[in-house]
C-alpha positions as CSV (number, residue, x, y, z in Angstrom):
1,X,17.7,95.5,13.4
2,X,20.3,92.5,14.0
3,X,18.7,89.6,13.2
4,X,19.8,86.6,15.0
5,X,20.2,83.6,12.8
6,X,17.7,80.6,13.3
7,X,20.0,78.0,12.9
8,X,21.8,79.1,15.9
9,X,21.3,76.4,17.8
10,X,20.1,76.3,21.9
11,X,19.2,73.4,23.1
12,X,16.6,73.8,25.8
13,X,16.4,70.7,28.6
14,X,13.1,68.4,28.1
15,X,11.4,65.7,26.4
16,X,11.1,66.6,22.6
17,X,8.4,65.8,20.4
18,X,6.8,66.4,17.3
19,X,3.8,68.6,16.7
20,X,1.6,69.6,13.9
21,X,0.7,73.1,14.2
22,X,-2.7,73.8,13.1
23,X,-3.1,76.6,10.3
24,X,-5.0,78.9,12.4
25,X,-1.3,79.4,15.1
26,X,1.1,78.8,11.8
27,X,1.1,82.6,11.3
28,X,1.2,83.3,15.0
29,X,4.4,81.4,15.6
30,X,6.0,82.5,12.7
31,X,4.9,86.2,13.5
32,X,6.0,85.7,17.2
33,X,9.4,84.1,15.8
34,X,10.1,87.1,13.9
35,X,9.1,89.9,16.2
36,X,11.8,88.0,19.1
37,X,14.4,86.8,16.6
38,X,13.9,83.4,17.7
39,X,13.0,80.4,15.8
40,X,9.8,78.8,15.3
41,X,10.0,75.9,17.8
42,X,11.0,79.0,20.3
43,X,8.2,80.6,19.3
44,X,5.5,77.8,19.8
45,X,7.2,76.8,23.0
46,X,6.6,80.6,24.1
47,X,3.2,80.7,22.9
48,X,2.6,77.3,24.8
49,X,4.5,78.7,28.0
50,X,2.0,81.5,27.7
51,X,-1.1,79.4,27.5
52,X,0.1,77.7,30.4
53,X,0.3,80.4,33.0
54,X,-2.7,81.8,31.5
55,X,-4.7,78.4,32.1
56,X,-2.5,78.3,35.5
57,X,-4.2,82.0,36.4
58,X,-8.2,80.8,35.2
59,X,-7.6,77.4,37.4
60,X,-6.8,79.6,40.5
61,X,-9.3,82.0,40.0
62,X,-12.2,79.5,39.9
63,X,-10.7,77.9,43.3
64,X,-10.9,81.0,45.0
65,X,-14.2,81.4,43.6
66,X,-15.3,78.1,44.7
67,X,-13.6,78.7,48.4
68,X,-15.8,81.8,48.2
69,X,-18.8,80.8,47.0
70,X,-18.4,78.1,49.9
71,X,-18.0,80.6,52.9
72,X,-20.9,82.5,51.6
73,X,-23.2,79.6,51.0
74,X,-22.8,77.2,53.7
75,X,-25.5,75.7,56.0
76,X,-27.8,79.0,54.6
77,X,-31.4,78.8,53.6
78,X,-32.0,80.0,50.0
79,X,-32.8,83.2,49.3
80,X,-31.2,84.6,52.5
81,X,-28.3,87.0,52.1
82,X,-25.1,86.9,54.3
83,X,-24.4,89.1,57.4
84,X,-21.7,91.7,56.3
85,X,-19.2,89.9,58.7
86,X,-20.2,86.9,56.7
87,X,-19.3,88.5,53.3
88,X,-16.2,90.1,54.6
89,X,-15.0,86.4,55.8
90,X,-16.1,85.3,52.3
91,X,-13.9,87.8,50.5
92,X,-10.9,87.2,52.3
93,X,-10.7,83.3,52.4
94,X,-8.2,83.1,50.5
95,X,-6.0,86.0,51.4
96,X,-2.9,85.3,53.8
């Protein structure tokens, strides 16, 4: 396998910082870093871009669960169940 050296060096565009990397991602990163051929700091910031759209995905989930919830629950007494058509409208709230 053709290893690409790490002190090749790419600069990618934003702010730059400092970060301490907690002992429990250390191995992750530097896992991740050699599985790509990439560099730690490329590694982390993949790992990070990953977390991201994951926490991207969970936020738009719970909105569509909340617009849901909504349709199915409004101006209903408790312990009544929607009409069909009322569930069917609830489902596809979201959908364009």
């Amino acid at each position: 396998m053709a290893t690409r050296s790490r002190s090749a060096t790419f600069t990618r565009p934003g702010r730059r910082t400092t970060l301490r990397v907690p002992p429990n991602l250390e191995a992750e990163v530097a896992l991740l870093a050699d599985e790509l051929e990439i560099s730690e700091n490329e590694a982390f910031v993949h790992l990070a871009q990953f977390g991201a759209d994951a926490s991207r995905r969970e936020r738009d989930i719970r909105r569509v669960i909340g617009r849901r919830r909504a349709a199915v629950s409004k101006e209903r007494r408790v312990g009544t169940l929607p009409s069909p058509e009322e569930m069917q409208e609830a489902i596809l709230v979201d959908r364009s």
